[in-house]
C-alpha positions as CSV (number, residue, x, y, z in Angstrom):
1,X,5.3,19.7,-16.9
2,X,6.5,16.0,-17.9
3,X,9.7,16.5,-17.4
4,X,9.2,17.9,-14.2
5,X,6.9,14.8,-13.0
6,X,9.0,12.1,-14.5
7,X,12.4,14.0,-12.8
8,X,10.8,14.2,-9.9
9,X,9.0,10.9,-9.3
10,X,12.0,8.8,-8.6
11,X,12.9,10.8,-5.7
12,X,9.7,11.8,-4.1
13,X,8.9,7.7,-4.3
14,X,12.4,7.2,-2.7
15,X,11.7,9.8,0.3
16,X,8.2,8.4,0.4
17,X,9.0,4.9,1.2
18,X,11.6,6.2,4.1
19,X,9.0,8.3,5.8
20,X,6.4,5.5,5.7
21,X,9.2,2.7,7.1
22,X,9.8,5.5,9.7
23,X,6.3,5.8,10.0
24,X,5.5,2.1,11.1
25,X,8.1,2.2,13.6
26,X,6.3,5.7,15.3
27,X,2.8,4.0,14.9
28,X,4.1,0.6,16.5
29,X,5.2,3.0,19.5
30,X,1.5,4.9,19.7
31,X,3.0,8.2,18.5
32,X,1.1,10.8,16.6
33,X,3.9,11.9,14.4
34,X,4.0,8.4,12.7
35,X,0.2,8.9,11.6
36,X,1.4,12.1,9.9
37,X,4.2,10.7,8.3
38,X,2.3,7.6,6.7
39,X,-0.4,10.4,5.6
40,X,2.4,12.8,4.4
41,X,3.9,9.5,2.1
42,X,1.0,8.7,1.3
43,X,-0.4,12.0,-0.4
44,X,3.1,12.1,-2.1
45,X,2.7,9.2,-3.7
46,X,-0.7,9.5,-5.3
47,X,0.2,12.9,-6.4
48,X,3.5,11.3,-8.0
49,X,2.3,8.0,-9.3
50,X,-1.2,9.1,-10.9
51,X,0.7,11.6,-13.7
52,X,3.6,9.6,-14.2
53,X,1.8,6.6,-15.3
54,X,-0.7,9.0,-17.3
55,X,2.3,10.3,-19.2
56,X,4.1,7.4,-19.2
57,X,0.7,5.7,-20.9
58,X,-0.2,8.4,-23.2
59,X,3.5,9.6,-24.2
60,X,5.8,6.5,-24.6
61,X,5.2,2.4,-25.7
62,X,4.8,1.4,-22.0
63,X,2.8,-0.9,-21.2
64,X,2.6,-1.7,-17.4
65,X,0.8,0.0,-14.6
66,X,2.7,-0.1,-12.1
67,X,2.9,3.3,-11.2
68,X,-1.2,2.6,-11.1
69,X,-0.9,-0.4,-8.8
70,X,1.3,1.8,-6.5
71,X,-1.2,5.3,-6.3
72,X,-3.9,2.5,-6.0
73,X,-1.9,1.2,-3.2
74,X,-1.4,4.5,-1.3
75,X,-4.7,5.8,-1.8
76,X,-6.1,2.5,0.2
77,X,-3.6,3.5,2.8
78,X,-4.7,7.3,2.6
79,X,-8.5,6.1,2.9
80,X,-7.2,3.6,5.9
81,X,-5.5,6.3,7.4
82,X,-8.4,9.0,7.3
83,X,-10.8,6.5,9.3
84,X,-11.6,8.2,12.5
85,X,-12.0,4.1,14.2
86,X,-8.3,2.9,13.0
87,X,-7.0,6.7,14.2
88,X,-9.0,6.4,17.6
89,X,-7.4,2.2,17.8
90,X,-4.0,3.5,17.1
91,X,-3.4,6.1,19.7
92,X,-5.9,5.7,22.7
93,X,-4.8,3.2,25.7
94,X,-6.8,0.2,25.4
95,X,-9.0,-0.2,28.5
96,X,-8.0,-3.4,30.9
């Protein structure tokens, strides 16, 4: 299973950060597609980042965590993203 996380991190990262730039543009505009792609990236990237930096820890001499910092990172924005208050401030028309 290593070598299927570590061959597969790079590009599910890379696809990952697409959707969520996409994503920001679809929020900006109120549409509910761009909620699910920001919650779609940011699932992927937990589920990539938390095993690759566990193997990269336990198997080789690395030393960083970045790969910590960044399912830290999306986990905030999954938690931010599952509030039913930021959901409801995103897509209802504020009242004049």
């Amino acid at each position: 299973i290593e070598g299927w996380v570590l061959a597969w991190s790079s590009p599910v990262q890379f696809l990952s950060v697409i959707l969520l730039f996409i994503a920001i543009y679809k929020i900006a505009a109120r549409k509910v597609e761009g909620w699910w792609m920001a919650l779609v990236a940011a699932v992927s990237l937990v589920v990539m980042n938390i095993p690759t930096q566990i193997i990269r820890t336990l198997r080789t001499d690395a030393t960083s965590v970045d790969y910590l910092i960044g399912a830290i990172l999306s986990a905030v924005l999954l938690v931010i993203l599952l509030l039913p208050k930021f959901k409801k401030a995103l897509f209802e028309e504020p009242v004049s």
